[in-house]
N, CA and C of each residue as an Amber inpcrd file, in Angstrom:
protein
   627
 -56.2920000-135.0420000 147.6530000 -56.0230000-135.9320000 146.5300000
 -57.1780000-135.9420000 145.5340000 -58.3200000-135.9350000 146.2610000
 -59.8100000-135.7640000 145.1710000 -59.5230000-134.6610000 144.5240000
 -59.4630000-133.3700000 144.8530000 -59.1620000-132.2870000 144.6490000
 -58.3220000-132.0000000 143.3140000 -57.0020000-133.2080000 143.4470000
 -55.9910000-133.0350000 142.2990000 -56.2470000-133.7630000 141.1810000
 -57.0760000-135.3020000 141.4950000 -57.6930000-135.6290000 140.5480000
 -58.7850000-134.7010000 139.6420000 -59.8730000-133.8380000 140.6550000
 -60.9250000-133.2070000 139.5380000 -60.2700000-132.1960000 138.9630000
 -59.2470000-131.2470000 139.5030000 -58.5600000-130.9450000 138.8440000
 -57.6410000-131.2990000 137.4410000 -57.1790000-132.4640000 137.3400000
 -56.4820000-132.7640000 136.4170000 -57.6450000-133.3140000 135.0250000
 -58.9520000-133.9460000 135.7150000 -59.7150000-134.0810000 135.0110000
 -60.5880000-132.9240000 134.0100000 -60.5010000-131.7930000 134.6490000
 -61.0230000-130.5840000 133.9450000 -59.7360000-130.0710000 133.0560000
 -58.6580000-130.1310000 133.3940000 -57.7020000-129.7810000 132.3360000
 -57.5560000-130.6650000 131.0940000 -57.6870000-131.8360000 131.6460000
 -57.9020000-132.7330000 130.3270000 -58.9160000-132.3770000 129.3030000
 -60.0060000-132.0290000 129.8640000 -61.4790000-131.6290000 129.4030000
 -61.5750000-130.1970000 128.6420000 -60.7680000-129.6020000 129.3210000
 -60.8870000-128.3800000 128.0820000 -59.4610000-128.5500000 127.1360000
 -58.6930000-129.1900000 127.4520000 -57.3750000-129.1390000 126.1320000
 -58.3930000-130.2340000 125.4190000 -59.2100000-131.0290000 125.3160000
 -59.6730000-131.8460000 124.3840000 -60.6300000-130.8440000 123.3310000
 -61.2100000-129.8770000 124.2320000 -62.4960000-129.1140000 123.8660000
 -61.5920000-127.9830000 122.8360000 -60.3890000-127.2100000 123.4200000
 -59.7640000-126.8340000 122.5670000 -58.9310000-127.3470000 121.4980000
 -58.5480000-128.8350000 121.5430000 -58.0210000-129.4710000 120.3340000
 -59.4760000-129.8390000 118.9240000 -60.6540000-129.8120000 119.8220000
 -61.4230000-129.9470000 119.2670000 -61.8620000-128.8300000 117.6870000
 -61.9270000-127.8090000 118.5860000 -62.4230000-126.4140000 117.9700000
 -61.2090000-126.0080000 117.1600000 -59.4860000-126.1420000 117.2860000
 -58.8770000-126.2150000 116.2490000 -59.0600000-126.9060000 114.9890000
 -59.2600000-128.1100000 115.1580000 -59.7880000-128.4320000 114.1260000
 -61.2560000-128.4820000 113.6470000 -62.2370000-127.6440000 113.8890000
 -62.9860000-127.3250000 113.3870000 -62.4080000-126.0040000 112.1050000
 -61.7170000-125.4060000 112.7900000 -61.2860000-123.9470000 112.5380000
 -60.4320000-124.3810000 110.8930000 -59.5710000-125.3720000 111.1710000
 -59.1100000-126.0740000 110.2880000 -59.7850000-126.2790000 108.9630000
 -60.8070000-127.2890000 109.1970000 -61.7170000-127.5970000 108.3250000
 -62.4200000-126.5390000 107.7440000 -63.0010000-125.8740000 108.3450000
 -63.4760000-124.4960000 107.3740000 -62.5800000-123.6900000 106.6420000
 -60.8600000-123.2410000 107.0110000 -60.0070000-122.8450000 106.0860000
 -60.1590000-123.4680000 105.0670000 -60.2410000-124.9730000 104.7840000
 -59.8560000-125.3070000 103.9820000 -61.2580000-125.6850000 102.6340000
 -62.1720000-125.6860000 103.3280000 -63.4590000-125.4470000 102.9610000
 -63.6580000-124.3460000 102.3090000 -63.1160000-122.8900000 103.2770000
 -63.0590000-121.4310000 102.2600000 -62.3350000-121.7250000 101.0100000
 -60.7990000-122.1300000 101.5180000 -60.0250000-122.3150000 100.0880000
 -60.5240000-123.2850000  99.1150000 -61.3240000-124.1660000  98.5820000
 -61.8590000-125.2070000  97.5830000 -63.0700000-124.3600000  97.4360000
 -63.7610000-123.4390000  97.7090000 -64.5830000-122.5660000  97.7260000
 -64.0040000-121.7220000  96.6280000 -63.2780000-120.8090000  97.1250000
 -62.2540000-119.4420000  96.6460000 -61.4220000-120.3250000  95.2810000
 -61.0870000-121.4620000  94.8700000 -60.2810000-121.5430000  94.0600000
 -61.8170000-122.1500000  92.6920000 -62.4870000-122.5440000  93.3760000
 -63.5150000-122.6040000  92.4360000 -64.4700000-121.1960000  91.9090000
 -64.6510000-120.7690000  92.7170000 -64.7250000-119.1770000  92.2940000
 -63.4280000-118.2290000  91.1110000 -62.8850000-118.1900000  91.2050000
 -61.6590000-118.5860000  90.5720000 -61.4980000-118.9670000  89.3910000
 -61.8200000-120.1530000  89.5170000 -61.8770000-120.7290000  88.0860000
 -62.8970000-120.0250000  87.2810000 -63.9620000-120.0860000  88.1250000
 -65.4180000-119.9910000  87.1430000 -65.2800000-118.2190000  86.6980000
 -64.2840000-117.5920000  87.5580000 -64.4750000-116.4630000  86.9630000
 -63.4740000-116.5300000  85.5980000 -62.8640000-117.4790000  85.6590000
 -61.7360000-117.2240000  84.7940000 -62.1760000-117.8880000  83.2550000
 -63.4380000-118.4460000  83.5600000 -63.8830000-119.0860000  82.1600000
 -65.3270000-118.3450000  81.9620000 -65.6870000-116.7380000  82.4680000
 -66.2190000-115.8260000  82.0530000 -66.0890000-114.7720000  81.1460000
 -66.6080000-114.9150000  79.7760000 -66.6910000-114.0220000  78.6700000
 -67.4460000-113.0580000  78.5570000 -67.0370000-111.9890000  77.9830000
 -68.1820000-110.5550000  77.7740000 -69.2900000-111.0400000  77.0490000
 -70.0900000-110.9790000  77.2340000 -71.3040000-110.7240000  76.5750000
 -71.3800000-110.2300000  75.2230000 -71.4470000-111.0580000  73.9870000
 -71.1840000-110.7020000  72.5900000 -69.7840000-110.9640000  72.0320000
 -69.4090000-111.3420000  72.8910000 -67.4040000-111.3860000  72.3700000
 -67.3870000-112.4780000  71.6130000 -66.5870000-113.1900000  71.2330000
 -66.4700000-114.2220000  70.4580000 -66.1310000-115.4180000  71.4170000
 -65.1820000-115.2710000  72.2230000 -65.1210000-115.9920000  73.0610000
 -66.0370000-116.5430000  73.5280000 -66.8830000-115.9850000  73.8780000
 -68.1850000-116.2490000  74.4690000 -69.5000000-117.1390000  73.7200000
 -69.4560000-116.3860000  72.2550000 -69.9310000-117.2200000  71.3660000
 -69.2720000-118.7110000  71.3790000 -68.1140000-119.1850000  71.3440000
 -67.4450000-120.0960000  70.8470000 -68.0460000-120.9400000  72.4090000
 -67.8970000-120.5640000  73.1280000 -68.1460000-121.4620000  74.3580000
 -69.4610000-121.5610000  74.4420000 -70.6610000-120.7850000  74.2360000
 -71.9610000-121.0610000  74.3020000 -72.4020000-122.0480000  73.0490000
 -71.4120000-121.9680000  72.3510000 -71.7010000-122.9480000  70.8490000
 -71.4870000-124.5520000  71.3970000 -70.3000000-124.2710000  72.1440000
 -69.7650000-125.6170000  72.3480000 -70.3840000-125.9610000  73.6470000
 -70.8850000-125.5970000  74.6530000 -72.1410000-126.2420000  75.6440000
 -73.0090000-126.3080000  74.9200000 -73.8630000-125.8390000  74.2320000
 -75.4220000-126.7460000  73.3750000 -75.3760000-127.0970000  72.4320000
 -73.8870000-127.2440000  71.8010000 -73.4300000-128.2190000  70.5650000
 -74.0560000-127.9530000  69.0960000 -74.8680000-126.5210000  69.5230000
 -75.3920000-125.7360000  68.1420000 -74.2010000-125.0940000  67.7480000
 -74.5340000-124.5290000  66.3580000 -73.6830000-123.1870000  65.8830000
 -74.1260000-122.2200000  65.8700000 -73.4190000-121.4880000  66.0420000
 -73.7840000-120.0870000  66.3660000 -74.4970000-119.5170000  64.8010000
 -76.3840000-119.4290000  65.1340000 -76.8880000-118.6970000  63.8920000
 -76.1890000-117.3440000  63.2040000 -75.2500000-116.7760000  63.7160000
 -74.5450000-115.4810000  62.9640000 -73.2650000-116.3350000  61.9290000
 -72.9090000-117.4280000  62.2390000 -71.4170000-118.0970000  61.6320000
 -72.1680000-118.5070000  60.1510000 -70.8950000-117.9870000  59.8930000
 -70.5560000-118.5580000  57.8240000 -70.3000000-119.6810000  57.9590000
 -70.7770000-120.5800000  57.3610000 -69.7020000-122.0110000  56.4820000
 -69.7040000-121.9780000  55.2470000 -68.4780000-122.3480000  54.5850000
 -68.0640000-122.5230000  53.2300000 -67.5960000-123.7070000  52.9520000
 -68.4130000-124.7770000  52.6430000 -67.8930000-126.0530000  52.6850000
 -67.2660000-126.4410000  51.6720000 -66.0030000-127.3040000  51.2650000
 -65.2940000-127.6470000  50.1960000 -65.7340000-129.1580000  50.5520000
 -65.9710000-129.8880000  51.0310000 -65.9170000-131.6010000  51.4750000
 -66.7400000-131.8900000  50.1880000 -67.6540000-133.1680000  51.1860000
 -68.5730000-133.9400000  49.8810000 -69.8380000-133.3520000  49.4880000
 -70.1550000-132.0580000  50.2740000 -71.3490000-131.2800000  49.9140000
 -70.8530000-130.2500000  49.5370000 -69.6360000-130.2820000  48.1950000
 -69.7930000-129.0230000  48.0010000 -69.3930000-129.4070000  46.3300000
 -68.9840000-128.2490000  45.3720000 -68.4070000-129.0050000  44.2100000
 -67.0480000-129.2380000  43.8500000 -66.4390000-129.4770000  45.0470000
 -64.9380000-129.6090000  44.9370000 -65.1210000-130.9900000  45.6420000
 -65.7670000-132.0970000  46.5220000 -65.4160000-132.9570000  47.3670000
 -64.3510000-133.2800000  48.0620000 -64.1150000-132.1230000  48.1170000
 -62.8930000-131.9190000  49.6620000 -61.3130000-131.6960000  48.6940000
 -60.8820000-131.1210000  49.1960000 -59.4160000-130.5930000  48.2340000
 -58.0340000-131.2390000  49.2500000 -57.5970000-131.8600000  48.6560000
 -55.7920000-132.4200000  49.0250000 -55.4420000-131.3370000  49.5030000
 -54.9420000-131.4620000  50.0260000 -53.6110000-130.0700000  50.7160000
 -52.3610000-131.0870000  51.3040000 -51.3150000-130.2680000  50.8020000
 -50.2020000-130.8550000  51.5380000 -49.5110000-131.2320000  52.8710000
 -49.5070000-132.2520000  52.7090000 -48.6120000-132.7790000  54.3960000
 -47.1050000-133.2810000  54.2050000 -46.5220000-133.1960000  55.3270000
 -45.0770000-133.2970000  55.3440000 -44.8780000-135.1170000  55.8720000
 -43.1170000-135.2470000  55.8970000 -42.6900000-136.7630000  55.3720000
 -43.6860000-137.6670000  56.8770000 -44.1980000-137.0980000  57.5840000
 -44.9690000-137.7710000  59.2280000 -46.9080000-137.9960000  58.8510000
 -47.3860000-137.2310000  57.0140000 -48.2260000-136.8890000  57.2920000
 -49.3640000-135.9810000  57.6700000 -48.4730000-135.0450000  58.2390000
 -49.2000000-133.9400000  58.8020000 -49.1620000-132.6760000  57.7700000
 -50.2210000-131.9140000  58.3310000 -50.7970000-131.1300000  57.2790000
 -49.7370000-129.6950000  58.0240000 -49.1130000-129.1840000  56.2630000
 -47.9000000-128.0640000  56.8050000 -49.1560000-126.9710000  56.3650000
 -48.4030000-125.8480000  57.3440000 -48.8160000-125.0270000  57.6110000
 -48.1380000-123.4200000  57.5520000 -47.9730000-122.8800000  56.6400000
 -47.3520000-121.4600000  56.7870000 -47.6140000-120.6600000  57.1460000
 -47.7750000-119.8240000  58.3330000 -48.0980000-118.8900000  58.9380000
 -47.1620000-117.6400000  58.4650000 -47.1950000-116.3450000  58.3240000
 -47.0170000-115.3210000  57.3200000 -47.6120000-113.9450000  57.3140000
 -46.9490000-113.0910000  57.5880000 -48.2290000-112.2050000  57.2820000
 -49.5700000-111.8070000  57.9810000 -49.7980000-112.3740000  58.6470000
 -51.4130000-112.3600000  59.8490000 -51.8050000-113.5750000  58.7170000
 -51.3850000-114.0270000  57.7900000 -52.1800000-115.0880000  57.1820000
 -51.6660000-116.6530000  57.6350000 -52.5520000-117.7650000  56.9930000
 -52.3570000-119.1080000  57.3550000 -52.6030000-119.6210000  56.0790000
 -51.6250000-120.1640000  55.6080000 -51.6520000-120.4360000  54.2340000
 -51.0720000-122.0700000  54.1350000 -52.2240000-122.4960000  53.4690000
 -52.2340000-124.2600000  53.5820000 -52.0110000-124.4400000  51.5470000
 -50.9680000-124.9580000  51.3370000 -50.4610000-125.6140000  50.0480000
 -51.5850000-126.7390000  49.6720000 -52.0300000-126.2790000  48.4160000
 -52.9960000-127.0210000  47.7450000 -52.5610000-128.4060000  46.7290000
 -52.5550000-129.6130000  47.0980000 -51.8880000-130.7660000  46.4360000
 -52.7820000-131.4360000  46.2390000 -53.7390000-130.7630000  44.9890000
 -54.4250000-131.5940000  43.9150000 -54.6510000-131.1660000  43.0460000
 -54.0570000-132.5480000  42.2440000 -53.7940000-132.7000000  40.7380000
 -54.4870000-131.7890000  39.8270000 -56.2660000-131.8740000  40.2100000
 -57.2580000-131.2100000  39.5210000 -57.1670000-129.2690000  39.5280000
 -56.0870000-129.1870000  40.5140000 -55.7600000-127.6930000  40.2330000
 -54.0810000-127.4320000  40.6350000 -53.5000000-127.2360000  39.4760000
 -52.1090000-126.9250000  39.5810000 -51.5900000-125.5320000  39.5440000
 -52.7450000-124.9600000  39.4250000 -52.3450000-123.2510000  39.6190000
 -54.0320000-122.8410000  39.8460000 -53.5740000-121.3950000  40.1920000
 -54.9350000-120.5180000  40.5320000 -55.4530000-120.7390000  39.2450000
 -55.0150000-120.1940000  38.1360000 -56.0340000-120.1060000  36.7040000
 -57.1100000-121.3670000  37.0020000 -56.1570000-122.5760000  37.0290000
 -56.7930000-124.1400000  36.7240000 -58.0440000-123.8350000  37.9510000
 -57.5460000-123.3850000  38.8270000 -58.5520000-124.0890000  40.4530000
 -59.8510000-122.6290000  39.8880000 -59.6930000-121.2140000  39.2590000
 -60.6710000-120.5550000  38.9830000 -61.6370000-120.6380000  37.6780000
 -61.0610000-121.9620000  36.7520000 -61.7010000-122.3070000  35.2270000
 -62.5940000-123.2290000  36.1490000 -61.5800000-124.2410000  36.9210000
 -62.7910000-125.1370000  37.5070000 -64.1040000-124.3550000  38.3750000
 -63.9750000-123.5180000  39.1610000 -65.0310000-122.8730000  39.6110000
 -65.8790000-122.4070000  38.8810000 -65.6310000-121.4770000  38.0610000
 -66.5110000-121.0810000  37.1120000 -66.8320000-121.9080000  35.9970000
 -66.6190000-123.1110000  35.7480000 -67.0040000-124.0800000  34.7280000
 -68.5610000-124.8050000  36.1560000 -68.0450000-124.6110000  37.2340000
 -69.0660000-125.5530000  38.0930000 -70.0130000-124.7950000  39.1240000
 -69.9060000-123.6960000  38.8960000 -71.2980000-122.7440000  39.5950000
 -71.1000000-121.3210000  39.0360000 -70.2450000-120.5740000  38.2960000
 -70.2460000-119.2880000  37.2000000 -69.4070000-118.5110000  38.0020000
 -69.3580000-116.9970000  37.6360000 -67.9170000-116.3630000  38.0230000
 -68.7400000-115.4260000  39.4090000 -69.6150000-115.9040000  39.8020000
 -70.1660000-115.0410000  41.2510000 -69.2080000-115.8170000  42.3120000
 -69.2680000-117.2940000  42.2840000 -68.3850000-118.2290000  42.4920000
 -66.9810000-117.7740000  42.7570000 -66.4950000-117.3480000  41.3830000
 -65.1970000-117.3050000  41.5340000 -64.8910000-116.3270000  42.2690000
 -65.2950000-114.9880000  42.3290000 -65.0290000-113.6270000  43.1030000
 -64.9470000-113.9280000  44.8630000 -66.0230000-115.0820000  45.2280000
 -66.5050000-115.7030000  46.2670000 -65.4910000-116.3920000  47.1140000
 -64.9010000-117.6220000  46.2520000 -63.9900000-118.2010000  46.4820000
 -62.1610000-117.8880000  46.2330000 -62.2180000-116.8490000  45.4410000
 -61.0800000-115.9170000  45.4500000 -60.5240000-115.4880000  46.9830000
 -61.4030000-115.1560000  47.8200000 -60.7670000-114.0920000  48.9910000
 -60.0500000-115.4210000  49.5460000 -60.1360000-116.6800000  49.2920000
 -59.8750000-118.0310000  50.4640000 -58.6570000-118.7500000  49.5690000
 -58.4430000-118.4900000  48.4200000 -57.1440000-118.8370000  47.5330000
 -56.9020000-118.3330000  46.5010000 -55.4560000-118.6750000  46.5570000
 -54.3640000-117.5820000  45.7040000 -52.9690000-117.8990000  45.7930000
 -52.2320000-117.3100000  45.1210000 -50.8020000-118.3710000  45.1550000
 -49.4550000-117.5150000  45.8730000 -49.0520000-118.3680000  47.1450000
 -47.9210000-117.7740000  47.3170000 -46.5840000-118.2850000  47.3180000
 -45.4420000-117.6510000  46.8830000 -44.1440000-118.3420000  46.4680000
 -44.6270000-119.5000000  45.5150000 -45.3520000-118.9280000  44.2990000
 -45.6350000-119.7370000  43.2790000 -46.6260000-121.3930000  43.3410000
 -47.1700000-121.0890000  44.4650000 -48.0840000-122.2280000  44.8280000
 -49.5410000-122.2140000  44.8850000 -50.2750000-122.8060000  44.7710000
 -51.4540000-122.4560000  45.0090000 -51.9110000-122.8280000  46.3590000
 -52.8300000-121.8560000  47.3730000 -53.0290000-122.5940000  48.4780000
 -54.1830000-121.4540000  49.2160000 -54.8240000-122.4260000  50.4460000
 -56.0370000-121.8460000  50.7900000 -55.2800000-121.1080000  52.4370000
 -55.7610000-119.8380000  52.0540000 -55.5000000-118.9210000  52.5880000
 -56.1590000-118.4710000  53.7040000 -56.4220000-118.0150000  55.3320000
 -57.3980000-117.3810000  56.1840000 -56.3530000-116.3440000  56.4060000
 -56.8940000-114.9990000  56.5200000 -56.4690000-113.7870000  56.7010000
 -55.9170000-113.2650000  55.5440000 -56.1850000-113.5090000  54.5030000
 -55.9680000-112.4800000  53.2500000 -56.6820000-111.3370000  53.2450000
 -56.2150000-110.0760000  52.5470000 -57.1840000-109.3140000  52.2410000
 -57.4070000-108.4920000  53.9380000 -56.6110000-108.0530000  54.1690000
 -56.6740000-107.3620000  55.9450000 -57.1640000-108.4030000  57.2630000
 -58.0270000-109.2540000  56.2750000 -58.7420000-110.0610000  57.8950000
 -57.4790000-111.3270000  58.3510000 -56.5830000-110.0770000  58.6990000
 -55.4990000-110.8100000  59.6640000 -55.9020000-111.5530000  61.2880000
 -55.0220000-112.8390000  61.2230000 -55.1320000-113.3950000  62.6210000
 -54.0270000-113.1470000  63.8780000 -54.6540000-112.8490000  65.0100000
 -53.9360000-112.6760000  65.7010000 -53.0520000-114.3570000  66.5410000
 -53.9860000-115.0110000  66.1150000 -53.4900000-116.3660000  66.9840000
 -54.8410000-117.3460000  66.0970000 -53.9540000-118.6250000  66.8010000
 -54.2480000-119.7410000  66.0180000 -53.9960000-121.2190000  67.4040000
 -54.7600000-122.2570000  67.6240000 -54.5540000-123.1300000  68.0180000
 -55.3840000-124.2790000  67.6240000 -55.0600000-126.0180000  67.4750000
 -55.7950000-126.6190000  66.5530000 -55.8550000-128.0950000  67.8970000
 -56.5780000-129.2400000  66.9920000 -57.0750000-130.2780000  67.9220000
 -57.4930000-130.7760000  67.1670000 -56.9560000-132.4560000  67.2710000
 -57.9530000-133.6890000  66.4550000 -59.0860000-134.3940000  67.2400000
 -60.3470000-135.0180000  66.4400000 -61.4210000-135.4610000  67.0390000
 -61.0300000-136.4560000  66.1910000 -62.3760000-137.3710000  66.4080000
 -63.1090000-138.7180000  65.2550000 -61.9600000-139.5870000  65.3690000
 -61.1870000-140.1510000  66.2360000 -59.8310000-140.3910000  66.2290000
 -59.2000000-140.5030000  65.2210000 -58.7390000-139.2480000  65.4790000
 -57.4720000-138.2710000  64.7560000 -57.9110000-138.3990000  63.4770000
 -59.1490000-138.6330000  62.9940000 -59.3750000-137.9710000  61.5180000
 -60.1770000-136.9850000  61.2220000 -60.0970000-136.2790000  61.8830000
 -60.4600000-134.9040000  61.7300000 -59.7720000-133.9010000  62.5180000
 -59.7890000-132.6630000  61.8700000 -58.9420000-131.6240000  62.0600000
 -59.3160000-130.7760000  62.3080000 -59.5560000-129.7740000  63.6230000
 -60.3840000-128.3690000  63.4780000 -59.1740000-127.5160000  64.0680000
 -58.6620000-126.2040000  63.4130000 -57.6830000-125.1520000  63.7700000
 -58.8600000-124.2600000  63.7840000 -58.7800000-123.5820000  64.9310000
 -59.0740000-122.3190000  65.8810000 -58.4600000-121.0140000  65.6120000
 -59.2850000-119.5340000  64.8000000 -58.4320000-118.9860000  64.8470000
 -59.4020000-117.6200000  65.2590000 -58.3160000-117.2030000  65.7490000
 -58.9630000-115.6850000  66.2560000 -58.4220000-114.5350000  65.6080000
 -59.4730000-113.6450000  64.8460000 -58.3510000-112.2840000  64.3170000
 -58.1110000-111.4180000  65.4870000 -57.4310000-110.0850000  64.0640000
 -57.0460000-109.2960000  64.9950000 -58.3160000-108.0840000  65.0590000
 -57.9710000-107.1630000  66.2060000 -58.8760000-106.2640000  66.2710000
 -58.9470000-105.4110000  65.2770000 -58.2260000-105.0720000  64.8470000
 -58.4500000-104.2030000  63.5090000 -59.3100000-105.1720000  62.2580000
 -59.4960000-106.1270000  62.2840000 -60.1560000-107.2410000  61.5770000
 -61.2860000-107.3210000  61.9440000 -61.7410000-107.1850000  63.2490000
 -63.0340000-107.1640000  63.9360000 -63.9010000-105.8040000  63.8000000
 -63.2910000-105.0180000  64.0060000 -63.7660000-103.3170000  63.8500000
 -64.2130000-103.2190000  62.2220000 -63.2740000-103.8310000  61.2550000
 -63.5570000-103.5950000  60.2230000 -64.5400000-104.7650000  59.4540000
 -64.4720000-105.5610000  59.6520000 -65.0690000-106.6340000  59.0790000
 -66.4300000-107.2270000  59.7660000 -66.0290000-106.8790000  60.8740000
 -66.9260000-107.3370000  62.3840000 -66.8850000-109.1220000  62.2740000
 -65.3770000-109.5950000  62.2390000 -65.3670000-110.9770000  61.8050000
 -64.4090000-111.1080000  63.1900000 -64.8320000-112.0510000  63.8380000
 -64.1940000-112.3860000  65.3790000 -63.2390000-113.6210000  65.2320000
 -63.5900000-114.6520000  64.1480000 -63.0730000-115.8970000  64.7640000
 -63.1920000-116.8810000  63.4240000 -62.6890000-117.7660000  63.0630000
 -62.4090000-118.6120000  61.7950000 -62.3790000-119.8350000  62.7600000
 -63.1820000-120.9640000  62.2580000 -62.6870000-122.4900000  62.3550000
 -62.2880000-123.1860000  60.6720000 -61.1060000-123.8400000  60.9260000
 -60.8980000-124.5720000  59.4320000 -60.7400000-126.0020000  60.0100000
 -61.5860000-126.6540000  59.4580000 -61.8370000-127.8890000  59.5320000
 -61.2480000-128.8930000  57.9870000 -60.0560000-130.0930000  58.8630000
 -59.9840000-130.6030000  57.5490000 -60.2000000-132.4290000  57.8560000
 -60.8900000-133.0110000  56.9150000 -60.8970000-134.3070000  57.3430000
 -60.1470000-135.5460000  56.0920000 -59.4030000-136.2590000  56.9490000
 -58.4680000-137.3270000  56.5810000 -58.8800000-138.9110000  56.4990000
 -59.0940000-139.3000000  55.2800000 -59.7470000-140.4870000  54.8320000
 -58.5190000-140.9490000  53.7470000 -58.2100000-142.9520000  54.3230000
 -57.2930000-143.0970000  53.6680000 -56.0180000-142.3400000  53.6310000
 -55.5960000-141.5490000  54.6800000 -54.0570000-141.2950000  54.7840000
 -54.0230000-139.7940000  54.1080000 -55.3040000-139.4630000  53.3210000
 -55.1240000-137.9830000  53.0330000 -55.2750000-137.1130000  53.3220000
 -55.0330000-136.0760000  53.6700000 -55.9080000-134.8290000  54.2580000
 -56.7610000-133.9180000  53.5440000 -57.8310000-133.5710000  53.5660000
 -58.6600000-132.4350000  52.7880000 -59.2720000-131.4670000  53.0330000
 -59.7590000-130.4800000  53.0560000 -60.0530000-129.5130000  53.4590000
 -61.3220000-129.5700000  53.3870000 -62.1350000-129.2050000  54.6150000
 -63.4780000-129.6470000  54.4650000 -64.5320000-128.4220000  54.6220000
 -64.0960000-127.5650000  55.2990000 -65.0510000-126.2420000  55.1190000
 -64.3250000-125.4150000  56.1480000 -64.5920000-123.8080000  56.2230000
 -64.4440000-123.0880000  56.6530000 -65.3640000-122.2140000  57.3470000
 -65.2990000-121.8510000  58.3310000 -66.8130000-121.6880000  59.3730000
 -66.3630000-119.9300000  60.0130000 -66.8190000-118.9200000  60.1380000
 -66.7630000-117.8650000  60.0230000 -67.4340000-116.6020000  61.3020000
 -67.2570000-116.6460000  62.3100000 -68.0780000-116.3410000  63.6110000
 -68.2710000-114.6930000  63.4530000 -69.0970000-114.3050000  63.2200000
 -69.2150000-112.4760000  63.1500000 -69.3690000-111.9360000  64.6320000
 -69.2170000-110.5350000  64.7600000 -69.7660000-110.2810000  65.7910000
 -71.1770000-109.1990000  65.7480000
């Protein structure tokens, strides 16, 4: 009877020892996998070295700009103080996409056609100005409006996002490769900011490679 007791007591003793070590075994699967899916990720938010991508994300962790990027500001530091552009019956700023271009309808008064919006330029910094600000507007289907990807530097894609709650506007755009090869121009931000219910166009920011 002792016998069947130490017996039954050692069987108890190793099914515990082996329920044990299953779940050890357990816990480390699942340890590999939260491991492996974070690996994963981090590879998946790895950019080439020089790409634009890469720029845009190293800009936006140290909240500098990238010393190679253009800005062309139209806002209150420039001599236009920010230009109307049209929005539809909600408000929102329309948008025609076209062509590899992005063409935003210009709705102010102070320029009702290209002539008007290029007398004003060259009446307010001379015609180096105007040649300057030419490649960014021009009129289509009889409108006047500010243009990204005219002139070959077509976009391949476009995605946008409000800050400052929701008064400000930054659209994201990336060209195409034939735009990059030729221009060595990777990436456009158009920034527009909305004061009092209007929208305006506030500068245009330009990422080279």
């Amino acid at each position: 009877m002792k016998y069947m007791r130490c017996l039954a007591l050692i069987l108890a003793l190793l099914m515990t020892l082996s329920l044990g070590g299953c779940g050890d075994d357990k816990n480390k699967d699942s340890a590999d996998g939260v491991e492996s899916a974070e690996a994963a990720s981090a590879e998946e938010k790895t950019y080439a070295v020089g790409t634009y991508e890469r720029k845009v994300a190293d800009s936006a962790a140290s909240g500098e700009l990238d010393p190679d990027a253009e800005v062309i500001r139209f806002g209150s530091k420039s001599i236009f103080k920010g230009i109307q552009i049209e929005t539809d019956e909600n408000g929102e700023i329309v948008c025609n996409q076209s062509d590899g271009e992005l063409q935003y309808v210009i709705d102010d008064k102070r320029f009702k056609s290209y002539w008007e919006f290029k007398k004003f330029v060259k009446k307010k910094s001379g015609a180096k100005a105007v040649d300057k600000f030419s490649q960014y507007f021009g009129e289509r289907d009889g409108k006047l409006c500010f243009i990204v990807g005219a002139r070959n530097r077509d976009i391949r894609d476009k995605s946008q996002y409000y800050v400052d709650d929701a008064t400000k506007l930054i659209v994201n755009v990336i060209h195409t490769e034939e735009c990059r090869k030729k221009f060595k121009l990777a990436g456009s931000d158009i920034t527009f900011v909305r004061k009092k219910g209007v929208w305006r166009l506030e500068s245009l920011t330009m990422y080279m490679e």
